[in-house]
Structures are given as structure tokens and as C-alpha cells.
DSSP file (Angstrom, degrees, kcal/mol; ACC not computed):
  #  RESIDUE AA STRUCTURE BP1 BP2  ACC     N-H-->O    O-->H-N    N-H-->O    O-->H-N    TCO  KAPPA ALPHA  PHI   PSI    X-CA   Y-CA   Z-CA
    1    1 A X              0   0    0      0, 0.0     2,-0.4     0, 0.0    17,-0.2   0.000 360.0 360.0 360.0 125.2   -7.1    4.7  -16.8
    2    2 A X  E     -A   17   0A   0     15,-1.2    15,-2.5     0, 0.0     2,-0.6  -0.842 360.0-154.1-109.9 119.5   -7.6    8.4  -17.5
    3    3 A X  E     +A   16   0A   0     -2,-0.4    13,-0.2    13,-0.2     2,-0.1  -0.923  14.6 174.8-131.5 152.2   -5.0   10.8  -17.8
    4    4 A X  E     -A   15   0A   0     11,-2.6    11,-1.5    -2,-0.6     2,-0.4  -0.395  28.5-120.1-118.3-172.9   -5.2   14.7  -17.1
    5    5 A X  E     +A   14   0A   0      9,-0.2     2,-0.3    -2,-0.1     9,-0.2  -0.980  33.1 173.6-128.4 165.3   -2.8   17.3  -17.2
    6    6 A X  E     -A   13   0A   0      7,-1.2     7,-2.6    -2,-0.4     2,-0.8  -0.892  26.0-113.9-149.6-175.4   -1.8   19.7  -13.8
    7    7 A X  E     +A   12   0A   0     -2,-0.3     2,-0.7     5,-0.2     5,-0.2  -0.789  23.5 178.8-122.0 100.1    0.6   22.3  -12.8
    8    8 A X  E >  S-A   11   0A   0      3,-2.3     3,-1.9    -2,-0.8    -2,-0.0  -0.799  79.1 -15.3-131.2 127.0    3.4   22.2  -10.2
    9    9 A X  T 3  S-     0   0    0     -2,-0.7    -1,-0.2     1,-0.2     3,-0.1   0.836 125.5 -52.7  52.2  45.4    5.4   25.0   -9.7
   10   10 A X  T 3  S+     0   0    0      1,-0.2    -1,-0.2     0, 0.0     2,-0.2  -0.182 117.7 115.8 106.0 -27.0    4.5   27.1  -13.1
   11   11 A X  E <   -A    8   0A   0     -3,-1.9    -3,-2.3    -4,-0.1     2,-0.4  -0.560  70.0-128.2 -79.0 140.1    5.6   23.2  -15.0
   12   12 A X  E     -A    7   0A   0     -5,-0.2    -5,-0.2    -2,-0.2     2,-0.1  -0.793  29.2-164.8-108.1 127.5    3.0   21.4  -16.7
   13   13 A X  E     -A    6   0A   0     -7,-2.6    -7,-1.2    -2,-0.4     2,-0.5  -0.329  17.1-137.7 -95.5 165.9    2.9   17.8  -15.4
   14   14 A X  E     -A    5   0A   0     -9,-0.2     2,-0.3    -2,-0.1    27,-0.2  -0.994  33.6-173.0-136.8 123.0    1.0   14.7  -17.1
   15   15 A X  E     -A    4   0A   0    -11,-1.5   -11,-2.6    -2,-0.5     2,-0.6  -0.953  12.0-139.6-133.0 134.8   -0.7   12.8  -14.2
   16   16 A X  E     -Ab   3  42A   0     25,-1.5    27,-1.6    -2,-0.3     2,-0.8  -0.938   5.9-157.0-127.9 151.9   -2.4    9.6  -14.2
   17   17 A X  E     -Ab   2  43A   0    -15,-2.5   -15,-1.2    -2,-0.6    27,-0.2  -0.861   9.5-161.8 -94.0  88.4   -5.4    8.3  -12.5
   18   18 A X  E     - b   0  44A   0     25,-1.9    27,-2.2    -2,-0.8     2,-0.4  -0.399   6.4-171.7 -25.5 136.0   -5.8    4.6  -12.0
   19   19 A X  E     + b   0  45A   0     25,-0.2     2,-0.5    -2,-0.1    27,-0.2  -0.999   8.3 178.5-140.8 120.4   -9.2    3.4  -11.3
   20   20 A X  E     + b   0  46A   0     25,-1.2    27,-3.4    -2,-0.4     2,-0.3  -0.982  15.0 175.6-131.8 141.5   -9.6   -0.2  -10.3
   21   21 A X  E     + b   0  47A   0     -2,-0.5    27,-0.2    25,-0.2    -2,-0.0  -0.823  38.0  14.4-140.4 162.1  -13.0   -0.4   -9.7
   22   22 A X  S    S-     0   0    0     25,-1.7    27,-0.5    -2,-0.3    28,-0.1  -0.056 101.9  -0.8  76.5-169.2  -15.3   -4.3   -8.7
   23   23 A X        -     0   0    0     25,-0.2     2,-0.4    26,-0.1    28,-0.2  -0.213  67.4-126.2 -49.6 133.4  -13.7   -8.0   -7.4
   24   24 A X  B     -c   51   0B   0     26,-0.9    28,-0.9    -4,-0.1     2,-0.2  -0.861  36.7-160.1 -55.0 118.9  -10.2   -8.3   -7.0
   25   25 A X    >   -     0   0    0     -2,-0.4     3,-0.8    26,-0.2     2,-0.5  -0.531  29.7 -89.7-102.6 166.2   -9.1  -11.4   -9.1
   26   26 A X  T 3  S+     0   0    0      1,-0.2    -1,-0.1    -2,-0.2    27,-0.0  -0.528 118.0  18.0 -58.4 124.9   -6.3  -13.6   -9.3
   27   27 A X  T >> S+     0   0    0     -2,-0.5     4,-1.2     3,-0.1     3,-1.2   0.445  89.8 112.8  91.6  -4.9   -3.8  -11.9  -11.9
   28   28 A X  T <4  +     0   0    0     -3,-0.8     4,-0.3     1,-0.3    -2,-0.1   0.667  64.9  65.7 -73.5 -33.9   -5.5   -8.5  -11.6
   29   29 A X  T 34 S+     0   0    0     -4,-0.3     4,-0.5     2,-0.2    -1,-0.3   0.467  97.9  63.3 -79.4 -18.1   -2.1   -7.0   -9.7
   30   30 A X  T X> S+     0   0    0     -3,-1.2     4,-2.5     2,-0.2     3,-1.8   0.929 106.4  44.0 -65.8 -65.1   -0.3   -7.7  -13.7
   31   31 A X  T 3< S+     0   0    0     -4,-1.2    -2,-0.2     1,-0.3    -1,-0.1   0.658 117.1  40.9 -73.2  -9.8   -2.6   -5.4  -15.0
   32   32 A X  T 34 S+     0   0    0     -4,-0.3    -1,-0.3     2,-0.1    -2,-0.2   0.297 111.0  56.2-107.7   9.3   -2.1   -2.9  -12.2
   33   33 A X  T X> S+     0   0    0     -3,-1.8     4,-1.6    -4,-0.5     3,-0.7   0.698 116.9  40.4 -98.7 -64.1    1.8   -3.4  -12.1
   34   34 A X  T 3< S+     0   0    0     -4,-2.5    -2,-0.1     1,-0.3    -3,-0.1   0.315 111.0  53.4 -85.5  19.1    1.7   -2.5  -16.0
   35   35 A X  T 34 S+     0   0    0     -5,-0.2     3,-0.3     2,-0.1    -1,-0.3   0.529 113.8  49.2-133.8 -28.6   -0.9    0.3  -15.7
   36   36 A X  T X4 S+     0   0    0     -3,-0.7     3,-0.6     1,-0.2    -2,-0.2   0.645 102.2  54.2 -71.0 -24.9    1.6    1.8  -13.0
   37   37 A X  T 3< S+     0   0    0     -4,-1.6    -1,-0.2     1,-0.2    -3,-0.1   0.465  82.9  84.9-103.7  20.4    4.6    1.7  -14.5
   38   38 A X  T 3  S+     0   0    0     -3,-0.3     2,-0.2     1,-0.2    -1,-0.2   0.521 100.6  57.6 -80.3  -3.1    3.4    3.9  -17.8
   39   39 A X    <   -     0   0    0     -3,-0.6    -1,-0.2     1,-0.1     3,-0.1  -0.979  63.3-156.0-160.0 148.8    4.2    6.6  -15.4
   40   40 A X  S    S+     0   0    0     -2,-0.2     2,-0.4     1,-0.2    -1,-0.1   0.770  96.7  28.6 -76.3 -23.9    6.5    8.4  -13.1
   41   41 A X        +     0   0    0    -27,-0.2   -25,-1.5    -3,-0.1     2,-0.3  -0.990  67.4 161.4-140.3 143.2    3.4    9.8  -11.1
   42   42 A X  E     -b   16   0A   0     -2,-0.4     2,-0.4   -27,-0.2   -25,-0.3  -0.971  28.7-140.7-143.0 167.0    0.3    8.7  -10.4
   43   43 A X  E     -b   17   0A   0    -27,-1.6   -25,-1.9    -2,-0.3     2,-0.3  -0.931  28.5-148.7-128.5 150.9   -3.1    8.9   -8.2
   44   44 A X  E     -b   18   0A   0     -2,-0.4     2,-0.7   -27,-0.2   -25,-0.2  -0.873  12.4-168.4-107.6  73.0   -4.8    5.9   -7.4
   45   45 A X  E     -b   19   0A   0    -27,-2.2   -25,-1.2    -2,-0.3     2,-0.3  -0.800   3.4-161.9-128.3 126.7   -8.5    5.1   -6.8
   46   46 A X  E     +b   20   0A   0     -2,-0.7     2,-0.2   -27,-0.2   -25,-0.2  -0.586  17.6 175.3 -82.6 123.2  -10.2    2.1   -5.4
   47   47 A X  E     +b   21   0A   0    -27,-3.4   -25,-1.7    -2,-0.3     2,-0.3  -0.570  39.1 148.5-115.8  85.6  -13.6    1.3   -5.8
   48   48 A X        -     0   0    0      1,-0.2   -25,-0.2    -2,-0.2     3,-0.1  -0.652  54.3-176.7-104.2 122.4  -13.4   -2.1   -4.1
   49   49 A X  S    S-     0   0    0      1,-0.5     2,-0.2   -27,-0.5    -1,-0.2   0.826  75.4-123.8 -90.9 -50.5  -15.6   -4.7   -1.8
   50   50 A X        -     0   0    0    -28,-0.1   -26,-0.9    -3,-0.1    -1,-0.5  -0.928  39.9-173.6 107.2-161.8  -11.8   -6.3   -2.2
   51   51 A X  B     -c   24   0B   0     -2,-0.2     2,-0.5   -28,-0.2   -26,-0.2  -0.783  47.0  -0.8 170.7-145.5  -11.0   -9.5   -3.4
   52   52 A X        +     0   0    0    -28,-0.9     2,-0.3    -2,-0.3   -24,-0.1  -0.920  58.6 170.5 -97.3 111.2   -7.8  -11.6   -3.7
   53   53 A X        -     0   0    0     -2,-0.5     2,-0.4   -27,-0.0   -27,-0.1  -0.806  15.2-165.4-145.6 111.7   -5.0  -10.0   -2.5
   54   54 A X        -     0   0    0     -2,-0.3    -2,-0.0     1,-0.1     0, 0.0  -0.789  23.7-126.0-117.5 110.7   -1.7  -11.7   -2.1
   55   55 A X              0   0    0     -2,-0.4    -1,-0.1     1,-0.2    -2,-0.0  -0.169 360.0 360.0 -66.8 143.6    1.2  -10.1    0.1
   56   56 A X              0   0    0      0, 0.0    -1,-0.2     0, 0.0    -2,-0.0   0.372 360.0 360.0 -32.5 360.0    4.8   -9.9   -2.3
């Protein structure tokens, strides 16, 4: 997880990038459920064949 800073409307924001990167695993959506909620905004980028992924 990488975080940068950026600019919206003259305010300097703290933005984070999520990277989930290889196989989806079982239990892998805990670690991307806590890796989401360390912040009010974020961008998101897969690098995925996919995996195990199991609807709510």
C-alpha cells in the first residue's frame, strides 16, 4: 500500500493506492477490508489472473 499526497481545490489531500497484485486467496478480502478502511479515499489497482472471490 503506497500513499501519496494530491491537491483538490487548492486543499492538500492524503490519498491511498491499494495494490493487490497475484492469486486471490481465501481470507485475502480481511486484509483488503483493513487496508481500506485506513482511509476516507482511496484508488484501487488490480493486478489479478483472479482467484477466490466470494459474493457478501
Amino acid at each position: 500500500m503506497n500513499r501519496g499526497n494530491s491537491m483538490r481545490g487548492g486543499a492538500s489531500i492524503s490519498l491511498v493506492m491499494i495494490t493487490v497484485t497475484g492469486v486471490l486467496n481465501e481470507g485475502d478480502e480481511d486484509t483488503f477490508r483493513h487496508a481500506a478502511a485506513s482511509s476516507s479515499e482511496a484508488v484501487v489497482v488490480l493486478d489479478s489472473e483472479g482467484g477466490v472471490v466470494k459474493p457478501l
